[in-house]
C-alpha positions in Angstrom: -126.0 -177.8 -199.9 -128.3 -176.4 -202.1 -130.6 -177.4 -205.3 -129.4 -176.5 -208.7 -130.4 -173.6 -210.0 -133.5 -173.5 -212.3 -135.0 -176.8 -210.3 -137.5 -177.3 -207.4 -137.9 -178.6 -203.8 -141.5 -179.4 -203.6 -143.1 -179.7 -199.9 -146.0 -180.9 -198.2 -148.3 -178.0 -197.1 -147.9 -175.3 -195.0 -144.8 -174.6 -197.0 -142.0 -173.5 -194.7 -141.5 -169.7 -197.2 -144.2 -168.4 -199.4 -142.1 -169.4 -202.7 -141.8 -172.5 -202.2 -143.6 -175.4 -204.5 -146.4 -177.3 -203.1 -146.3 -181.3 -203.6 -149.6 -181.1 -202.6 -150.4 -178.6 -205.6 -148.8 -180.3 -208.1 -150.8 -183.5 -207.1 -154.1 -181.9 -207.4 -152.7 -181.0 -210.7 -152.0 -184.1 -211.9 -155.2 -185.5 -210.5 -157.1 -182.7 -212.3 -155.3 -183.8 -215.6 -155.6 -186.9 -215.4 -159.5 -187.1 -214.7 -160.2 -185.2 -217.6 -158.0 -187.2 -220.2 -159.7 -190.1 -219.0 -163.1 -188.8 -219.2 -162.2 -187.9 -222.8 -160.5 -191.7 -223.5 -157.2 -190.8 -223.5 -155.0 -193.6 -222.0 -151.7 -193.0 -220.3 -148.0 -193.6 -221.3 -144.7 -192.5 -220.4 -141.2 -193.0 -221.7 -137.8 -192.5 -220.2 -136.1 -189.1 -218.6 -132.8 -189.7 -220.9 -133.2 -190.4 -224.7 -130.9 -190.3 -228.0 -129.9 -187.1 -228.5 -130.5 -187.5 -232.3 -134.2 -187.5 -231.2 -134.1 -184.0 -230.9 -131.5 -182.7 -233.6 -133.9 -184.7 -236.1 -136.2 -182.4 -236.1 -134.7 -179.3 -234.9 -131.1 -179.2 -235.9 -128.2 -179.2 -234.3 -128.7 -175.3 -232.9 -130.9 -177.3 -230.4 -127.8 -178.5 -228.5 -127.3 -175.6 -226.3 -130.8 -176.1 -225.0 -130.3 -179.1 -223.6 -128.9 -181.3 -220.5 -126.5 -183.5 -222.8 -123.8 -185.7 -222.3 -121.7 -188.5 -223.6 -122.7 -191.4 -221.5 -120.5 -194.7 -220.4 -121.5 -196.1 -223.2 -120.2 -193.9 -225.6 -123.4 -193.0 -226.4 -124.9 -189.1 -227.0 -127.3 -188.6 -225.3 -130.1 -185.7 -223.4 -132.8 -185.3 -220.9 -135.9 -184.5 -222.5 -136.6 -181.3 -222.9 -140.1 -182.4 -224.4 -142.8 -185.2 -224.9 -143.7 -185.2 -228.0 -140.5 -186.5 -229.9 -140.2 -189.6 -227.5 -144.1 -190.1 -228.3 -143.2 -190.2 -231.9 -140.4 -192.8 -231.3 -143.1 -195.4 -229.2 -145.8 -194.7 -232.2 -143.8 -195.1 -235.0 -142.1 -198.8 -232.9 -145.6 -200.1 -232.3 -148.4 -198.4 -234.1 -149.6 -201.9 -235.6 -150.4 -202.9 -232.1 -152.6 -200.5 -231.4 -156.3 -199.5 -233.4 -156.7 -195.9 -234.7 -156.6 -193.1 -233.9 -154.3 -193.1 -230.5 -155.4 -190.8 -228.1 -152.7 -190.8 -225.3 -151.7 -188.9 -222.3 -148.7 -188.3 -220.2 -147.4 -186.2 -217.4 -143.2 -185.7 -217.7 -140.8 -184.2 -216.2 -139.1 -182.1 -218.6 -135.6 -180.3 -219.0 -133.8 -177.4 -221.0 -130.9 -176.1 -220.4 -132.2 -172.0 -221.0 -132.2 -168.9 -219.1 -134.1 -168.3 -216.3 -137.1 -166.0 -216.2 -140.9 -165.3 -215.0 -142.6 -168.4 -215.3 -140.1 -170.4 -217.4 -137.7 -173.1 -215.4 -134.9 -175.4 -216.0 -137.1 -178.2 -215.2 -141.0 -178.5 -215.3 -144.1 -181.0 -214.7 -146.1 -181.0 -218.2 -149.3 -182.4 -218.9 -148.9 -183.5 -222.8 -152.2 -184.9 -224.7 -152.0 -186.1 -228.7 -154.1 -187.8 -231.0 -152.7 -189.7 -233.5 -153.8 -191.3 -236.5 -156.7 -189.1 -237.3 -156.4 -186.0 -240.3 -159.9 -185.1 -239.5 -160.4 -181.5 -238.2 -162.7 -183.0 -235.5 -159.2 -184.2 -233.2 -157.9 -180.9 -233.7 -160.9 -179.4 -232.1 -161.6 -182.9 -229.2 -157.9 -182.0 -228.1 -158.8 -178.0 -227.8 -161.7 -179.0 -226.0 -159.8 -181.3 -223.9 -156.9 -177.9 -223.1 -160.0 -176.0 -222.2 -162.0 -178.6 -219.7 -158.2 -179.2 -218.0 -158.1 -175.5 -217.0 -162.1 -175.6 -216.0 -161.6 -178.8 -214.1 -159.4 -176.3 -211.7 -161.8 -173.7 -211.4 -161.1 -171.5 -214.0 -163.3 -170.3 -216.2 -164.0 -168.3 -219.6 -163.2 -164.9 -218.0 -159.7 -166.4 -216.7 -158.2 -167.4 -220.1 -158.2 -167.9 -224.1 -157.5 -170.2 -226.8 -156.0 -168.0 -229.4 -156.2 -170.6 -232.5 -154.4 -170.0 -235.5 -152.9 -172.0 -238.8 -149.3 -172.7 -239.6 -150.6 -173.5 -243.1 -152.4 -170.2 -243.4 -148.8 -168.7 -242.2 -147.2 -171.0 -244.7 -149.7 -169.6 -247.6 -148.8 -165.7 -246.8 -145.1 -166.5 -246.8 -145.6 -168.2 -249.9 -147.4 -165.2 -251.8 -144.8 -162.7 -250.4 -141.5 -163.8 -250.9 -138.9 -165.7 -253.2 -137.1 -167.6 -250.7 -139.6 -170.7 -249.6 -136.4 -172.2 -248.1 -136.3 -169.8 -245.3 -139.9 -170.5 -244.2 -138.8 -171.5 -240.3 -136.9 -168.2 -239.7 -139.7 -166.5 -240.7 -142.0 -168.5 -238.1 -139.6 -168.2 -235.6 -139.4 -163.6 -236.5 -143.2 -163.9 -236.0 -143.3 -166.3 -232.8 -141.4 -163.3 -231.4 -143.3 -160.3 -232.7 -145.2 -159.8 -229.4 -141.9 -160.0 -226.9 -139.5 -157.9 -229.6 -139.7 -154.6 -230.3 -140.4 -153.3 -233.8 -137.0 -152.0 -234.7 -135.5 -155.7 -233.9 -138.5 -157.8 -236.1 -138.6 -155.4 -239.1 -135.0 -156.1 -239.9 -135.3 -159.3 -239.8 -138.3 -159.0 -242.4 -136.9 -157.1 -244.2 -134.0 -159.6 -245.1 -136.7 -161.9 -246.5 -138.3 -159.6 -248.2 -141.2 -158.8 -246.3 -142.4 -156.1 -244.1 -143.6 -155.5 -240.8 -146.6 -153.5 -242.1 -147.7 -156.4 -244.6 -147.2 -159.4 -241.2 -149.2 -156.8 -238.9 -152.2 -156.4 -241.8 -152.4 -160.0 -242.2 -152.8 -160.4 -238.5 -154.9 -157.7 -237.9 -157.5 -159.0 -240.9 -157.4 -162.4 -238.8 -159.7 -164.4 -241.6 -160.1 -167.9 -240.6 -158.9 -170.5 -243.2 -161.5 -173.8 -243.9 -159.9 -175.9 -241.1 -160.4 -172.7 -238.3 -163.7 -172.4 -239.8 -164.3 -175.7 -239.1 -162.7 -176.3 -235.6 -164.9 -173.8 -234.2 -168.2 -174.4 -235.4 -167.2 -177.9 -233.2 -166.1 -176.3 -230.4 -169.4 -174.0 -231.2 -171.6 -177.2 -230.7 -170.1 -178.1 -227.8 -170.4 -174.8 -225.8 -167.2 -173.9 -225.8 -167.1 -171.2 -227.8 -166.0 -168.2 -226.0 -163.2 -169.9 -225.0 -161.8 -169.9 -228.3 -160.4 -166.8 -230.9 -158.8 -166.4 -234.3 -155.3 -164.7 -234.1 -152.3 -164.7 -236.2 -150.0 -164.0 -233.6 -149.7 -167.7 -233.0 -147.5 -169.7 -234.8 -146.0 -171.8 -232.6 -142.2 -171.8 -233.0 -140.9 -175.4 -233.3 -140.7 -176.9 -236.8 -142.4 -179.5 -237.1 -146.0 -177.9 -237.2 -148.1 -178.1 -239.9 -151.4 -177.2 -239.5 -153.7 -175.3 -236.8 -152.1 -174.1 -233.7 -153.4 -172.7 -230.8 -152.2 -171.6 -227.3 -153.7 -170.9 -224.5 -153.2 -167.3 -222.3 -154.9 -165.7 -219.2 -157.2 -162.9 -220.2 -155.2 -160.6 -218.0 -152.0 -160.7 -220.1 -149.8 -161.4 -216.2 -148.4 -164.9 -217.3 -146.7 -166.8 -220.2 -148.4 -169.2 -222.3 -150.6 -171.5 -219.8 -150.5 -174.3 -222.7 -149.5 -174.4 -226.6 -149.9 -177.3 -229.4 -150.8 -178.1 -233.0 -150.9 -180.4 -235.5 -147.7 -181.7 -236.8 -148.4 -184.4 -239.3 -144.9 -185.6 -240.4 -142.8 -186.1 -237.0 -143.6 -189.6 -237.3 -142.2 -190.5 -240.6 -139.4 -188.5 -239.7 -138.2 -189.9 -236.3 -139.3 -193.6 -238.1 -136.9 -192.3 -241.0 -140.3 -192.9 -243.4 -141.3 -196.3 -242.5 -144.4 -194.9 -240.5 -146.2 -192.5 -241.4 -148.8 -191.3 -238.9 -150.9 -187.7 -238.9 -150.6 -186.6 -235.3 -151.7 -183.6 -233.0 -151.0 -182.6 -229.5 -150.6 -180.1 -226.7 -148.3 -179.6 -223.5 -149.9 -177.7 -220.6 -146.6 -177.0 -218.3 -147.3 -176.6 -214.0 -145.1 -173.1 -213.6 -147.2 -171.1 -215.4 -150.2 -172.8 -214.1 -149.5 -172.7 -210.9 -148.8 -169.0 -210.7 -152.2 -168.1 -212.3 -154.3 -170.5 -209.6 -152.3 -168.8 -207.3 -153.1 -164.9 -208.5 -156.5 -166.3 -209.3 -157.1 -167.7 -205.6 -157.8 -171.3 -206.5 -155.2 -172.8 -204.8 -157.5 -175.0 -202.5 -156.3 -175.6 -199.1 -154.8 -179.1 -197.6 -154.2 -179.8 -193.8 -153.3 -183.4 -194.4 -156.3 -184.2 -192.1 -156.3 -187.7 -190.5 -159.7 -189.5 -189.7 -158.2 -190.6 -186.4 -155.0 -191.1 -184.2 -154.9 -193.2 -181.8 -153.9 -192.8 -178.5 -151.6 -195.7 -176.6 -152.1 -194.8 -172.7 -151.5 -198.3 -171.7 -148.1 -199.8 -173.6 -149.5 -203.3 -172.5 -152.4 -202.3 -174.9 -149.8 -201.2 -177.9 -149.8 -204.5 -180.0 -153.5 -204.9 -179.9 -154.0 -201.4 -180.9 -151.5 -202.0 -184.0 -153.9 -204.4 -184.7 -156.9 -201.4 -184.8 -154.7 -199.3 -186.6 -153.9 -201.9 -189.3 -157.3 -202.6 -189.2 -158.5 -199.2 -189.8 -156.0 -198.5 -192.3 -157.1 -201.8 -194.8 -160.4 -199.9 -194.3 -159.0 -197.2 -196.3 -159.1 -194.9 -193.4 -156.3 -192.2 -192.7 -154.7 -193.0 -189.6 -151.4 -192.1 -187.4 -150.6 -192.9 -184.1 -147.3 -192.3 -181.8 -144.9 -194.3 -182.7 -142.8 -194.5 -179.3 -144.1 -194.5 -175.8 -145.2 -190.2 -175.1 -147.6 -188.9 -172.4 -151.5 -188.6 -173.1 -150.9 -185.0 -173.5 -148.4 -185.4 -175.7 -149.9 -187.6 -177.8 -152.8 -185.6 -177.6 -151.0 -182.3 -178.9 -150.1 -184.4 -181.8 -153.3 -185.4 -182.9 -154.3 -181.2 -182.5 -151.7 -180.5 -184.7 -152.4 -183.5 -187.1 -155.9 -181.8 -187.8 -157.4 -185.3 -186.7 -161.0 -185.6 -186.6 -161.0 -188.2 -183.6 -159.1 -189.7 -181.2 -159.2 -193.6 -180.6 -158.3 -195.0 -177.7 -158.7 -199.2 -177.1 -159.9 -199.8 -173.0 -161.2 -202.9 -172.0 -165.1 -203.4 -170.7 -165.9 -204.8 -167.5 -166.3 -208.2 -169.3 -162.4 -207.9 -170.6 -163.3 -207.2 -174.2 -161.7 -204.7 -175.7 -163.8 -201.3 -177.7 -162.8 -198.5 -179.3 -163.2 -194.8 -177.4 -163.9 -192.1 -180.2 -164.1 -188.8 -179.5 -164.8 -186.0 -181.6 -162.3 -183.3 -181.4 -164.4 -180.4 -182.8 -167.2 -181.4 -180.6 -165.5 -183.1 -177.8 -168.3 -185.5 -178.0 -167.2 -189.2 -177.2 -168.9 -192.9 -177.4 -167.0 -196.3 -177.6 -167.8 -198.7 -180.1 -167.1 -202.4 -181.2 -163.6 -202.7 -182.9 -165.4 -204.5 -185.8 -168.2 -201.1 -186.0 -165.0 -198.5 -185.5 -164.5 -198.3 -189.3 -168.1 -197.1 -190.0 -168.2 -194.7 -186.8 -165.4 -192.9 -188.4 -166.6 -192.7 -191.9 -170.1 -191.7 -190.1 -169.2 -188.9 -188.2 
């Protein structure tokens, strides 16, 4: 039986075919992720995998539907699988924002699911890294969480030459619309005919202009002029100060297409052009009062870096590190009468937060030896008894072959030691 499409299998490294996912990727992603948001003071949340479906049509509309993993459960009750964070987010601040000072700077990793099309970098189901500062209309959270996206992606080795941070403005968008057309109501199509500009060709956007009285010479000029509004101006003389300047540039392309952004917006791309967005966020100042139905009303920001993309550029980039799963020692039972005392050492070793495996039924000395090859183990242990009948510890070194026996209190050091 196989998985679903759109979903993953994630194994332990070496993967058994080169596209499979790596568990042990996706941990050093979330470990990388979560370093960072903590060095920055974010503090972690999460939220559950199924939530009212009216979470979602809220905000987006009911055209959101057919995007989603839905369902009408025993209860009688509609509801979906998340296909993002930041909605559920919304829900938790908008329940208990009194309990908590100002502004809240929280992280989470989900799992995330949409009901789409398959295609290059884009799943049914994803890991996400999702960072948001709320409470706080200062431009400085705008550019803390940018700076955040960009130390995330430098925490895995890549670096100013790998990728950008195009930044751009909703409200700047929301300004030109304004000045060039009659029909204000019609604002989201228009974001959604620009969102697109760079994946559909000319003859399918300029109709669609052209409908709201635009055209596509007037969107490409205002792009192409690419004059940074106050808060632009102001989020990258920060990031400026900080040194992370050339990681950041001005362009209209962005625009983010869900609806509920309201200020700047950024995402973040390889220089290359090979991949999808790597990461993608904004302000988006009235979610809260509208998923609190206007009792709370909270200015918030955020971002979502997904793993697909992410992956596929560490991958083309060669910064995929290696892991062999290496042990610090497995230890060898050659005498069964010796097995519970050696438990004992292994339990021992193990509380001493050393790695440790051992056979767990009676095998030859050879075979047990072939194990702890194939392991990767940097020792062997092996409990004998001295001529006195106490019992020590034999390490040997398998790259070295060199051996010495030890106390069973002083084997935890020799380990860590050698």
């Amino acid at each position: 039986m196989d998985r679903l499409p759109g979903f993953r299998d994630f194994y332990p490294e070496p993967l058994p075919t080169p596209e499979g996912w790596s568990a042990d990727l996706r941990r050093h992603l979330f470990t990388r992720w979560r370093a960072v948001a903590e060095r920055y003071g974010f503090r972690e949340y999460d939220g559950p995998p199924l939530e009212p479906l009216e979470l979602y049509t809220a905000k987006s509309g009911a055209e959101i539907v057919g995007q989603l993993y839905n369902f009408t459960d025993k209860g009688g009750r509609e509801v979906a699988l998340r296909p993002e964070m930041t909605p559920t987010l919304a829900r938790l601040a908008a329940a208990h924002e009194r309990h908590y000072k100002k502004p809240l700077k929280w992280f989470a990793m989900p799992q995330l699911f949409r009901y789409e099309r398959q295609q290059k970098g884009r799943l049914r189901e994803h890991f996400q890294f999702n960072a948001d500062i709320l409470g706080e209309p200062d431009r400085a959270a705008d550019a803390e969480l940018i700076a955040l996206l960009i130390d995330s992606l430098r925490a895995l080795g890549l670096s100013a030459e790998d990728f950008v941070v195009r930044l751009s403005s909703r409200q700047a968008w929301q300004d030109f619309f304004a000045r060039h057309t009659t029909r204000p109501d019609q604002a989201y199509e228009f974001y959604q005919i620009v969102d697109k500009l760079e994946r559909e060709p000319a003859e399918v956007s300029a109709p669609k202009l052209e409908a709201l009285g635009l055209t596509l010479e007037q969107v490409r000029h205002f792009i192409a002029a690419g004059e940074p509004t106050d808060e632009l101006r102001a989020i990258l003389a920060n990031l400026e100060a900080r040194g992370l300047g050339d990681f950041v540039r001005i362009d209209y392309n962005v625009i983010r297409g869900l609806a509920y952004y309201t200020g700047p917006v950024y995402e973040a791309f390889d220089r290359k052009g090979q991949f999808r967005a790597i990461a993608g966020g904004g302000r988006y100042d009235h979610l809260v009062r509208l998923v609190s139905g206007g009792k709370v009303d909270l200015p918030a920001l955020g971002f979502g870096m997904g793993d697909v993309v992410l992956a596929e550029l560490l991958k083309a980039r060669q910064l995929v590190p290696r892991w062999e799963g290496r042990l610090d020692a497995f230890c060898l039972v050659e005498d069964e009468s010796l097995r519970p005392a050696t438990l004992r050492f292994i339990q021992q070793l193990r509380n001493a937060g050393l790695t440790v495996d051992y056979s767990l039924t009676p095998a030859k000395s050879d075979r047990q030896f072939k194990r702890a090859l194939e392991l990767a183990a940097s020792h062997t242990a092996r409990l004998e008894r001295s001529t006195d009948g106490e019992l020590r510890a034999r390490l040997k070194h398998l790259a070295t072959r060199e051996e010495r026996t030890v106390s069973l209190t002083d084997a935890p050091a020799a380990l860590r030691q050698a």
